[in-house]
N, C-alpha and C positions, 0 to 999 in steps of 0.2 A: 514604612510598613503600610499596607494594603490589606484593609479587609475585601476580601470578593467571596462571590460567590461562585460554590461549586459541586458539583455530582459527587456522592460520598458512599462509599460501598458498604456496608453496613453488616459486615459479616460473608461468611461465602453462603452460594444459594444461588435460586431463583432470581429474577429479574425483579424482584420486590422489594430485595435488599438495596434497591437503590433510592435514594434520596435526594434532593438539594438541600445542603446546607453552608458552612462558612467556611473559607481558609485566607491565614494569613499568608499574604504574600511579602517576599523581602523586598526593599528599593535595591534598582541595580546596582551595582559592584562595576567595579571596574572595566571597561569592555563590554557591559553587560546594556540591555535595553529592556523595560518593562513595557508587556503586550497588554493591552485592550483587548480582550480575545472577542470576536462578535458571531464565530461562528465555529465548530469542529466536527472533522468526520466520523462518524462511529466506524468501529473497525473490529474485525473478529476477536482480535488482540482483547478488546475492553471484554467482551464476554469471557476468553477463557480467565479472563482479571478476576472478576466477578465469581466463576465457579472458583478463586483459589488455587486455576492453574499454570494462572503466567504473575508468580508477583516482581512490582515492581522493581527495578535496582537502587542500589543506594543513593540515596541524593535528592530523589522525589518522591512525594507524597504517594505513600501504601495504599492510599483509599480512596485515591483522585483517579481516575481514570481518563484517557483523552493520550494520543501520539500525536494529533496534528492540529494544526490551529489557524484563525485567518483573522487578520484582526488591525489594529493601527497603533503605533509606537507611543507611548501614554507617558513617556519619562526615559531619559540617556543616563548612563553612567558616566565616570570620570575615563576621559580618554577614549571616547566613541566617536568616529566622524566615518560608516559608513551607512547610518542612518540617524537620522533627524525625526522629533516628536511629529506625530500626525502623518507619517508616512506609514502607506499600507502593505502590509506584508503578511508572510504567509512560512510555515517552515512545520517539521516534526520535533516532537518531546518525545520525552526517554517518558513522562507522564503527567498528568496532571495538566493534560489538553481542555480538560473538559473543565475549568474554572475560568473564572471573567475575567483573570490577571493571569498573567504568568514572568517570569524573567527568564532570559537567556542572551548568551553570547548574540552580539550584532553580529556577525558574519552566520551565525547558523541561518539567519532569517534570511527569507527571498522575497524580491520585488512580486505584490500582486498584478498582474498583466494591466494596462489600462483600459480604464471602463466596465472591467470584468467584475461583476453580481461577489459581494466576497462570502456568499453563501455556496457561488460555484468555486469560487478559489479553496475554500476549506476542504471540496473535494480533490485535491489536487496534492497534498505533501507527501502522504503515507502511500499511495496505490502510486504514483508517478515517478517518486525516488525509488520505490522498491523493484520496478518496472526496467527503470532505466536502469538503475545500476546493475541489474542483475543481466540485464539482455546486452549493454553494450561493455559495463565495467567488468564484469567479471564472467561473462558469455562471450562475448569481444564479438559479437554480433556485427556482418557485413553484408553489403550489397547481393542480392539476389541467393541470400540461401533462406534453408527452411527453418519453420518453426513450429513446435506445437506447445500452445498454452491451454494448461486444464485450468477449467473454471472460468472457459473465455466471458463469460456474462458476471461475473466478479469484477469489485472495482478495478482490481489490479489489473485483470481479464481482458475490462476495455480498455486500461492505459494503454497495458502493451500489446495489444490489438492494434491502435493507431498508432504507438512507436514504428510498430513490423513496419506497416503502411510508410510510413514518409521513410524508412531506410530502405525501404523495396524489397523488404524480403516476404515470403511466401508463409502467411499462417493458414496453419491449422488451429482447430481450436475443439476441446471436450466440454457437452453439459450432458447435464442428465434431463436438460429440459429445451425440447426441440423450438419453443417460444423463444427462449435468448438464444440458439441458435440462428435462428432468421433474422431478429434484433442485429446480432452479431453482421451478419451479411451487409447491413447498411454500414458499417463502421469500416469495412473492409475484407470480413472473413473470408477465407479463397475456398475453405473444403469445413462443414461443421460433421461433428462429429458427434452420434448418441451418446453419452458411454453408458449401457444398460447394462447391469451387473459388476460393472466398472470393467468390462471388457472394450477395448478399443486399439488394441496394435494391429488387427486383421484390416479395419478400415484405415489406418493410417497407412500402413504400409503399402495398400492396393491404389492408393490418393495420392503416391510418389512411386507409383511404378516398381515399390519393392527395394528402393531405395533407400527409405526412412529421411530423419532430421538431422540436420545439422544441433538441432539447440533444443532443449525441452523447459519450459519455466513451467514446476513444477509446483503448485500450491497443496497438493495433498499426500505424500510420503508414500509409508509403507502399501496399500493397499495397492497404488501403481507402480509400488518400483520394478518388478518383475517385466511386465509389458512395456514399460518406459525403456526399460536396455533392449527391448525387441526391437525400439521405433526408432534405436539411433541408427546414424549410418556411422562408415569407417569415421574414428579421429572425433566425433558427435561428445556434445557434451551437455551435459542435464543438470540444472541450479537450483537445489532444493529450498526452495521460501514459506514452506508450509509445513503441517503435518495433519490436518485435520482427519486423516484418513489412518493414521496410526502414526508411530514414532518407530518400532521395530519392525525391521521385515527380511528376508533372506534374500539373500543375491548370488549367484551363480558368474565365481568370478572367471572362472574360464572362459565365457563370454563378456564380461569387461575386457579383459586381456585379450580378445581376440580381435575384438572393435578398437581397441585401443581408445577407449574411452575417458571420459574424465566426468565426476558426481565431485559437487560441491553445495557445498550449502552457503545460505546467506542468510543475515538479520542484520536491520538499522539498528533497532532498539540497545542495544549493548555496546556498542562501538565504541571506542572514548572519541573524545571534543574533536580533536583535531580530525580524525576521520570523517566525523559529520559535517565540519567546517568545509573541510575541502570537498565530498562532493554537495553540498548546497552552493557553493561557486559554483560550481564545473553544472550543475545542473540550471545554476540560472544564467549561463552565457549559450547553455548546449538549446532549451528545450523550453523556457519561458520565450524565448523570441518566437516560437512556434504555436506556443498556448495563444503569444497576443494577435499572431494574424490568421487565426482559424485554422489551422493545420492540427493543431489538437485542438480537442476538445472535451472536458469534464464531463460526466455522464452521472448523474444523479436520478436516482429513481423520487427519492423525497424528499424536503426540507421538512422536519419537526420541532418544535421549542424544544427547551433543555428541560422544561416539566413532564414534559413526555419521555425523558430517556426511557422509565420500564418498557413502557409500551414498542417504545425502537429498538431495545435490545430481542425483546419477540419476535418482532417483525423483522430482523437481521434474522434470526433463527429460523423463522419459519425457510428460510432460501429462496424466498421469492421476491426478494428485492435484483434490482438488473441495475447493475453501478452502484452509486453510492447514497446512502444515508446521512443526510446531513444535519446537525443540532446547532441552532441559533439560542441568544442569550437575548433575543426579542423580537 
């Protein structure tokens, strides 16, 4: 057993309710490896935690908040040999990212790229799994079609901004802020897009000739789903990972049906083991060989201590962070 330290939510609320304080951690089990955690990203996730809207599932700490983590192997379980103590790695938690220990399965974890900052690695599990799998696993994302990601200057925003880029497809990209627009243009962006009033199928669609997308990653739900079935083309399909924007909204299925469409949703966080297992392989043989030789690259707006989580949970809020926010344990 492990005592560490960790982020404690202390009720629902404001960003005030957060604290450091203690949790114990178990030694690993079987299969299992205990993490050193040295650094993790904050993620919109941890805030709706914190308001009491996204709680934890079973199995991890209620009041630890933290999905992804970067850190180096501190202790192997019985029957472990695809990692070894003091190897760096990097992987997502269902919770309790944000404590200085953690345990899990050795196969959920992935190799940190070499040489690479693991303050930049910690931006990389939550926005690059969630990226990928939704753009190539379950988008089936190919060579030279279109894309449009809302919220391109969001972590996820820039992952799969530079996924589009090295499969050669063609992003579009929505902010409401023309600064990470132009930001976006260095990363890749082919057409940025205002969205003022959350209006934006008129520009997209005049950006592909009237065409529309092949694919839509979608971080904010109801408030675009109406113009998101504007912007697909025939057979287009749209992979809801969000809902900041609402959770209910009306849809006009005559037109589903007409486009022949397909709306799916996706979430890491709930998936059981095995699902996680296999794409942490499939993600570290597809798209860490690309992190280590500059092809992608982690986009972090800040690194802050773990003392400062209130202050970073605001500063996520304010929406003016561009990438990722990242929290060290020193």
């Amino acid at each position: 057993m492990v005592e560490a330290a960790a982020v404690r939510i202390e009720g629902k609320g404001e960003a005030d309710v957060l604290s450091i304080g203690s949790l114990q951690v178990a030694d690993p089990g079987p299969s299992q490896v205990l993490i050193e955690v040295e650094a993790a990203g904050l993620n919109r996730a941890d805030i709706l935690q914190r308001r009491g809207h996204y709680p934890a599932p079973p199995g991890v700490p209620a009041d630890v908040p933290g999905l992804e983590y970067a850190g180096k192997v501190a202790a192997v379980g019985d029957g472990v040999s695809h990692r070894k103590v003091g190897d760096r790695v990097m992987g997502i938690v269902a919770g309790g990212g944000m404590a200085s220990h953690l345990v899990c399965h050795e196969r959920e974890t992935i190799a940190v790229p070499e040489g690479m900052r693991i303050s930049d690695a910690a931006a990389i599990p939550e926005v690059y799994l969630t990226a990928y799998d939704a753009l190539f696993v379950q988008g089936g994302l190919s060579l030279g079609q279109r894309v449009l990601l809302h919220s391109v200057g969001s972590g996820v925003g820039t992952a799969a901004l530079q996924l589009c880029k090295v499969a050669g497809a063609t992003a579009i990209g929505t902010s409401r802020s023309q600064d990470k627009l132009e930001r976006c243009e260095k990363l890749g962006l082919h057409v940025g897009v205002l969205a003022e009033d959350k209006q934006f199928a008129k520009a997209v669609l005049e950006a592909t000739g009237g065409a529309g997308v092949d694919l839509i990653l979608d971080t904010v739900g109801a408030a675009y789903l109406e113009d998101n079935l504007r912007c697909l083309t025939l057979g287009g399909t749209m992979i809801v990972i969000g809902l900041m924007g609402g959770a209910l909204g009306s849809l006009a299925l005559g037109a589903l049906l007409n486009k022949r469409a397909r709306i799916a949703g996706s979430v890491l966080r709930s998936r059981p083991l095995e699902e996680k297992i296999a794409l942490a392989q499939r993600f570290e043989r597809a798209v860490v060989p690309l992190l280590q030789n500059g092809a992608l690259e982690p986009v972090v707006d800040r690194v802050m201590p773990m003392q400062e989580i209130a202050e970073a949970h605001r500063y996520l809020e304010s929406n003016a962070s561009f990438g990722k926010v990242v929290m060290t344990w020193s």
